[in-house]
C-alpha positions as CSV (number, residue, x, y, z in Angstrom):
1,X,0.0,0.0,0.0
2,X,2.5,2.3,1.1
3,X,4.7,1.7,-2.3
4,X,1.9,2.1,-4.8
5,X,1.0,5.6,-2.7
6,X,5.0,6.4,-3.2
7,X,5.2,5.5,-6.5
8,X,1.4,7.6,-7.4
9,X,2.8,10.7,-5.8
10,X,6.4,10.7,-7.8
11,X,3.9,9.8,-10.8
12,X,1.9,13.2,-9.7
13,X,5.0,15.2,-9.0
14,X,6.4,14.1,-11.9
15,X,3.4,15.2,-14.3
16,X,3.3,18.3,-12.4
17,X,6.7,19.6,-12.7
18,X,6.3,18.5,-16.5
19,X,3.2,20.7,-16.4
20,X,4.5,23.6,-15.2
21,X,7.7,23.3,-17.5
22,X,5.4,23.2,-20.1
23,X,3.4,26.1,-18.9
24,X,6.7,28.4,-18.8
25,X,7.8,27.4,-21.9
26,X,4.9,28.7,-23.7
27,X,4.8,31.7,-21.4
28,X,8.6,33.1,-22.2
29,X,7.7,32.2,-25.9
30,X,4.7,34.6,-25.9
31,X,6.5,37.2,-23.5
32,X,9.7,36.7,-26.3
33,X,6.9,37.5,-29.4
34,X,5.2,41.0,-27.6
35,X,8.8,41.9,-26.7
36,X,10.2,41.9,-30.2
37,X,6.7,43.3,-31.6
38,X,7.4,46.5,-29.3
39,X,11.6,46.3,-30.3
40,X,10.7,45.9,-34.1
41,X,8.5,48.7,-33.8
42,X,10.9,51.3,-31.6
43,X,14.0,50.4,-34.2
44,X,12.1,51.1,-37.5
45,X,12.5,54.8,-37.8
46,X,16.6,54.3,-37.1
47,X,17.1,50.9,-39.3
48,X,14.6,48.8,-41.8
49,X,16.7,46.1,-41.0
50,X,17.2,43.6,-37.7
51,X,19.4,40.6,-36.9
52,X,17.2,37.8,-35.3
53,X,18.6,35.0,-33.3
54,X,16.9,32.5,-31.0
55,X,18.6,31.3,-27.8
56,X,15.9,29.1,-26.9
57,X,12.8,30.1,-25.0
58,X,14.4,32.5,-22.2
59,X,16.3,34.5,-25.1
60,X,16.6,36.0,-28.3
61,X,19.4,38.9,-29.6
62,X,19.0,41.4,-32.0
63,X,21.3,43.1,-34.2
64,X,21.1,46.4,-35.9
65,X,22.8,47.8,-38.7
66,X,24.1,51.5,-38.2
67,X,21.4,53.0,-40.1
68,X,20.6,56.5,-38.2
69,X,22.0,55.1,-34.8
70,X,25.1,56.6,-33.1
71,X,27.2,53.1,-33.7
72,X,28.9,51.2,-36.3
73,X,27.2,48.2,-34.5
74,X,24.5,47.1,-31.5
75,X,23.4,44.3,-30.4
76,X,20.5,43.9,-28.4
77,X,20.2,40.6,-26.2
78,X,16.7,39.6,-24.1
79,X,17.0,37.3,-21.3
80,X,14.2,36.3,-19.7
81,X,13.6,34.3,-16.3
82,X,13.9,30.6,-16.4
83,X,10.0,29.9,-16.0
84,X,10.1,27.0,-17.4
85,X,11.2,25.1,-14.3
86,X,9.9,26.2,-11.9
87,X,12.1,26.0,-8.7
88,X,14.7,27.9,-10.2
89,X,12.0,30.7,-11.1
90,X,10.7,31.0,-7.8
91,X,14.2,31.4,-6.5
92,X,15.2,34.2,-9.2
93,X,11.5,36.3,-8.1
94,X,12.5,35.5,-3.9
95,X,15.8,37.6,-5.4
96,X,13.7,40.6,-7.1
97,X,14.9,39.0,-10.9
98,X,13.9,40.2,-13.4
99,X,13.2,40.4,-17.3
100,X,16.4,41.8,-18.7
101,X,17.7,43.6,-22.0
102,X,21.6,43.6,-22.3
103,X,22.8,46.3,-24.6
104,X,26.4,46.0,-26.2
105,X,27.3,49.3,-29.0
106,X,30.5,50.3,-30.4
107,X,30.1,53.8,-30.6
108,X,31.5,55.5,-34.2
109,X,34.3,57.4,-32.7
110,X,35.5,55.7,-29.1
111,X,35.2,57.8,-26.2
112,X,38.1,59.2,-24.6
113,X,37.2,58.0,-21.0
114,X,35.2,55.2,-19.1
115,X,32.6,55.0,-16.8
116,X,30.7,52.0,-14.8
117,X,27.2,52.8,-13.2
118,X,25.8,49.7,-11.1
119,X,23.4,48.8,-8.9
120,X,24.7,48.9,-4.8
121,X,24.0,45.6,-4.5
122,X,25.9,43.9,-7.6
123,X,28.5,41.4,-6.4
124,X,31.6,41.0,-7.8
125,X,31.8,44.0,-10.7
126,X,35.3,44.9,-12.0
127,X,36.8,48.1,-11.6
128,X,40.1,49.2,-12.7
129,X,42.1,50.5,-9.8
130,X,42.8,54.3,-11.0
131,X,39.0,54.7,-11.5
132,X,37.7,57.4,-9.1
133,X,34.7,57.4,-7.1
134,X,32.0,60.1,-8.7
135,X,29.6,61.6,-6.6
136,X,25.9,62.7,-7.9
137,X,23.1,63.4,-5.8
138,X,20.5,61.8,-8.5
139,X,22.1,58.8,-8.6
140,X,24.1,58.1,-5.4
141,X,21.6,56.1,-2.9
142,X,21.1,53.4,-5.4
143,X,24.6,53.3,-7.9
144,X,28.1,52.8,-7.2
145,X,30.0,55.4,-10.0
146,X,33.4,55.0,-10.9
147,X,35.3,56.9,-14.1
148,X,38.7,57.4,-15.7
149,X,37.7,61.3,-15.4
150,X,35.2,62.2,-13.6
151,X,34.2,65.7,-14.2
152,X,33.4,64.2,-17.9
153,X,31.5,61.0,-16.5
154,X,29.8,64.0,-14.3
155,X,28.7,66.0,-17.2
156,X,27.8,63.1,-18.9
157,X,25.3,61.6,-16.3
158,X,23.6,65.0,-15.8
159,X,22.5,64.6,-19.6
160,X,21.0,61.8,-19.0
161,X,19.7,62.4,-15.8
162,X,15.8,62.2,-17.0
163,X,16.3,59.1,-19.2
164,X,18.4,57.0,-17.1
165,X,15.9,55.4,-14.6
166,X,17.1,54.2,-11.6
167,X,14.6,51.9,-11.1
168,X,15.0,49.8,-13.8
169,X,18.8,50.0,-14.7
170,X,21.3,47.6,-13.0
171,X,24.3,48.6,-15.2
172,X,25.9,51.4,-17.3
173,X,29.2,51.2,-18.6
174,X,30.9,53.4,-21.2
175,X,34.5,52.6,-22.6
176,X,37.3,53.5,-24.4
177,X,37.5,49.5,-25.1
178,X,35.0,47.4,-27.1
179,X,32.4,46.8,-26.3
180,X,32.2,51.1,-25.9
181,X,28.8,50.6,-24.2
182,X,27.2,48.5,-21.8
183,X,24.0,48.7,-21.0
184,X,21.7,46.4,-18.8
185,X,18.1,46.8,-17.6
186,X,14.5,45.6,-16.9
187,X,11.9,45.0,-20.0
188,X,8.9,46.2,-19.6
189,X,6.9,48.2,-22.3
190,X,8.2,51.8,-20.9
191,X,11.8,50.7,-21.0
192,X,11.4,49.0,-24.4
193,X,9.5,52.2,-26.4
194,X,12.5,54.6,-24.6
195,X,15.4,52.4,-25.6
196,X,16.2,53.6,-29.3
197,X,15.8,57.4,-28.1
198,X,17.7,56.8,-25.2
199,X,20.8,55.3,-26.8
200,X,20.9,58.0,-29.5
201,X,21.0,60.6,-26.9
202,X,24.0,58.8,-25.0
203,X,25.7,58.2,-28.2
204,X,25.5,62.2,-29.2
205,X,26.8,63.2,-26.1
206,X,29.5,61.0,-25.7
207,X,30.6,62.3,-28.9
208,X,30.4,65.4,-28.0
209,X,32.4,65.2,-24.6
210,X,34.7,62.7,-26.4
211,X,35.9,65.8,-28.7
212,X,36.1,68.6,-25.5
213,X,39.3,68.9,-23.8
């Protein structure tokens, strides 16, 4: 009695973890298909044409020809939450994980200094030694800021003060090295329709401090 109720509730658990795997799967699929129906749509008036390339269910990457964009390349990589098994996923939302974007550009002409914006809380972010610690008042209670030179890194945050939001940016890194920028955040619709405008605007003024002396 006791081995047939064993073996009915690994059969159970067994149908139910298959369930729910099954249930994320087609989930991250749909979430992957309104995400790059709202990316399609933000890149059109800067390129008609986009790189497409499936990592699965919990990611797809985009590449974009220069077209009207600041950058002789980007490449735009989605990685969604692992919903399709479902201990993992419950472990990544006890953590506050979320949907992410991961933005790599090489900007036209490479900047003439660096600088890494991340989240407090990030673990294990390298940063070279002669970096200097940059203090701003918008930005300080929930970034570490760190820059080659920072009155430039300065100036350059303070343009972007209204379009980088804290709340749903865990990294931003510019660089005289390739990749030139890094940039990582949540997806949601808001950040999705503001991305294209809000690269071209970091791409401008980078070039523009790039050139000052």
């Amino acid at each position: 009695m006791n081995n047939n109720l064993g073996f009915t509730s690994i059969v159970l658990l067994a149908f139910f973890f298959v369930f729910m795997y099954l249930i994320g799967r087609r989930e991250n699929f749909k979430r992957q298909r309104v995400i790059w129906n709202h990316l399609s749509n933000a890149i059109k008036p800067y390129s008609k044409k986009v790189g497409f390339k499936s990592l699965g269910s919990s990611a797809f990457q985009l590449s974009v020809p220069r077209g009207k964009l600041p950058f002789k390349q980007l490449e735009v990589t989605v990685l969604l939450l692992d919903r399709e098994n479902l201990i993992h996923y419950l472990i990544l939302k006890s953590l506050k994980r979320r949907d992410r974007a991961v933005v790599k550009a090489d900007f036209k002409v490479p900047p003439d200094f660096s600088v890494e914006v991340y989240q407090r809380k990030m673990k294990g972010v390298k940063i070279k030694e002669d970096f200097k610690d940059v203090k701003l008042k918008a930005y300080s209670d929930m970034f570490q800021i760190k820059a080659s030179n920072p009155g430039k890194a300065m100036n350059l945050l303070i343009k972007l003060q209204k379009n980088l939001v804290k709340e749903t940016t865990e990294k931003f890194s510019v660089s005289n090295v390739t990749p030139h920028l890094i940039y990582v955040c949540h997806v949601n619709e808001q950040t999705i329709r503001d991305l294209l405008p809000f690269l071209t605007r970091v791409g401008k003024a980078v070039e523009k401090l790039s050139v000052e002396t």
